[in-house]
Phi, psi and omega in degrees: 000121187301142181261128188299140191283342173200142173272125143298091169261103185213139172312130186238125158194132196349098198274303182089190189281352171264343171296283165004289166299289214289293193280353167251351146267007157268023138329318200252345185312138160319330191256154152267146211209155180233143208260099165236146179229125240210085165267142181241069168082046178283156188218021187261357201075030164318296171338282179299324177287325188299314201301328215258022156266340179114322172319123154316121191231134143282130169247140190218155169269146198331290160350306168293352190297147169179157220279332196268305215288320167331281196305320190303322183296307184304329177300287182349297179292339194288141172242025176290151155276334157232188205205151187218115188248127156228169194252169160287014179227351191279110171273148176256101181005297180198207201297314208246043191291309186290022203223297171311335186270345193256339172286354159320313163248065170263343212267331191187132180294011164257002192275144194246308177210129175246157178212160164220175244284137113288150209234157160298167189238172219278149204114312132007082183331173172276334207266007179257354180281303214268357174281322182277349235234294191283342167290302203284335165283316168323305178261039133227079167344291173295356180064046177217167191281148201222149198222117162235164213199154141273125150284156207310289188298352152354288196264035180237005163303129182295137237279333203281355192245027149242040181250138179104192192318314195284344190242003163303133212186119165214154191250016154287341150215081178208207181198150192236137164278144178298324186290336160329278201302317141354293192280330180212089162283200187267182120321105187283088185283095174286359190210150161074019192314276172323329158298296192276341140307305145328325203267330173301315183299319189297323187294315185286058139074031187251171193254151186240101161275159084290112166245098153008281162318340219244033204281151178237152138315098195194077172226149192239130169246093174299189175249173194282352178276309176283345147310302192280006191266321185275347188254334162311300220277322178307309175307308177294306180313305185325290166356264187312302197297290209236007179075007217262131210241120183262123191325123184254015180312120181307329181278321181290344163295314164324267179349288214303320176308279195293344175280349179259325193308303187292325179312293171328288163320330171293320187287289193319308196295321187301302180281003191034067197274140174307158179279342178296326185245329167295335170290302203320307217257021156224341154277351178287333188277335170305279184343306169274332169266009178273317187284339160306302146358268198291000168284316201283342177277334184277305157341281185295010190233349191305338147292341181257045154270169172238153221284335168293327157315313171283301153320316174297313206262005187269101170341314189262353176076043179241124186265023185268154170251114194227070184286175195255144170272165182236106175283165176297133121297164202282143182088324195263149173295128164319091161249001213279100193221031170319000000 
C-alpha cells in the first residue's frame, strides 16, 4: 500500500459532540488523508465514532497520557510523509483546511512546521471572538502566510527572546514534517508542548509557516474561574518554556488595559457596533483582561507556590512546577542563560 502524502493525528478522551464536528469535516477535506487517533480511556463512544469515520486507533491507559510523548506516539504511528495535528475540539473551517496547511511548505524548502488560525465558533461572546480575532491577525500584519526562521547566530539566543509572535506555535492546528521531527521531536511535556517545539525546530535550523487560511473552530467561553485557571496553566507553561516572568508593574498594567480597551472601542465604533452594546463588550473585555492579568502573574510566578496551590488554581488540576533545560543541539553551543 503506497504511503499516504498526510496523517490526521489527534489525540482523544471523550471527544463529545466537537470530536464529532472534527471527524465529520475531516470527512469533506479536498486531500486524502489516513485518519489516526490515540485514545486515552474514554468513556463517551469517542473510540467507536472515530473507527467508524474510518481511523486507525491507538489506545493507552489514562495515566500514560501526555501532551509531548502522546503526540510523539503519534508521530511514530503515522504513516504520512507529513502529519497534521488537532485536539478533539479543533474543526477545521472548511473543505480545504488540510490542502491549505500542506501548501504551508511550499512557501520554502526549509519550512519545517505549519499552523493556522483559530476562528471562534459561532455562539461565541464578542470579547472572546474579538480576543482571539486581534492574536491571530497580529501575527499577519498582511493577511498572508509568514515564514519565520533563526539565522545561524540566532539560534544561540536565549530561549526568553523567542517569547511573543517569533517562537508561537500551537498543535492544535498545524502540521510537521516528518523528517523536522525526526531532527526534533516534541518533548515529554505535561504542558506547552507546542512552544517547546517550536523553539527546537526554530533552533535545528527548520522554518516556522502561518497560513491564515488554514483556520479550525476552536473557541472557549469559560467561566470566570475557569478562565483565571486556564491563563495559570498557560503563563506557567510560558515559565516552565521560556522563563518567561510577566511583568507586575501596576503602572504597565494600567498602560496595558487602555490599551486593549482602546484597540477594542475602535474595532467596535470601526464595526458600528450600537453604544448599548460597545459598553456590554468592554466591560466584558476589562473582565477578561483583569482575570488574565491575574492568572499570568500568578502562572509565571507558580514556582515559589506550594503544590496544593498549583493545583487549585490549575485548570488540568496539575500540581508540579516543570521547567524545561533546553540542552544544546548537536552542532550548536550551550548559550541559553535564561
Amino acid at each position: 500500500m503506497p504511503e499516504p502524502l498526510v496523517t490526521v493525528a489527534i489525540p482523544v478522551r471523550d471527544g463529545g459532540r466537537p470530536l464529532r464536528g472534527v471527524l465529520d469535516a475531516l470527512r469533506r477535506q479536498t486531500i486524502e488523508h489516513e485518519l489516526l487517533v490515540c485514545d486515552s480511556g474514554s468513556r463517551d463512544g469517542s473510540l467507536a465514532l472515530a473507527r467508524s469515520h474510518g481511523a486507525r486507533a491507538l489506545e493507552i491507559a489514562p495515566e500514560r497520557f501526555n501532551h509531548g510523548a502522546t503526540r510523539n506516539l503519534l508521530m511514530s504511528e503515522a504513516r504520512g510523509a507529513h502529519v497534521a495535528l488537532l485536539t478533539q475540539d479543533a474543526q477545521p473551517a472548511d473543505e480545504r483546511w488540510l490542502e491549505q496547511l500542506l501548501g504551508g511548505f511550499r512557501l520554502a524548502p526549509d519550512v519545517g512546521i505549519v499552523y493556522g488560525p483559530y476562528r471562534p465558533r459561532e455562539g461565541a461572546s464578542v470579547a472572546v471572538r474579538m480576543e482571539l480575532e486581534r492574536w491571530f491577525a497580529s501575527l499577519s500584519p498582511d493577511g498572508g502566510p509568514q515564514v519565520e526562521r533563526l539565522g545561524e547566530p540566532e539560534r544561540l539566543l536565549p530561549v526568553t527572546e523567542l517569547v511573543g509572535r517569533r517562537g508561537f506555535f500551537t498543535d492544535a492546528n498545524a502540521c510537521i514534517a516528518r523528517a523536522a521531527w525526526e531532527r526534533a521531536p516534541f518533548r515529554e511535556v505535561a504542558y506547552a508542548e507546542d512552544r517547546a517545539l517550536a523553539v527546537d525546530m526554530l533552533r535545528a535550523g527548520c522554518a516556522k509557516a502561518y497560513v491564515p487560511d488554514a483556520a479550525v473552530l476552536h473557541s472557549h467561553d469559560y467561566t470566570t474561574l475557569e478562565h483565571l485557571r486556564r491563563c495559570f496553566d498557560e503563563w506557567r507553561g510560558l515559565r516552565e518554556v521560556y522563563g518567561w516572568r510577566e511583568p507586575a508593574d501596576p503602572r504597565a498594567l494600567l498602560r496595558g488595559l487602555r490599551g486593549e480597551l482602546g484597540a477594542a472601542r475602535r474595532e467596535l465604533i470601526a464595526a458600528a457596533a450600537p453604544a448599548r452594546e460597545r459598553r456590554a463588550a468592554l466591560l466584558a473585555l476589562g473582565g477578561r483582561h483583569a482575570v488574565r492579568t491575574a492568572g499570568a502573574l500568578l502562572g509565571s510566578r507558580a514556582h515559589a507556590l506550594p503544590p496544593w496551590a498549583r493545583r487549585s488554581l490549575s485548570l488540568e488540576r496539575r500540581a508540579d512546577f516543570s521547567p524545561l533545560d533546553f540542552k544544546p543541539l548537536a552542532g550548536v553551543a550551550d548559550n541559553d542563560h535564561r
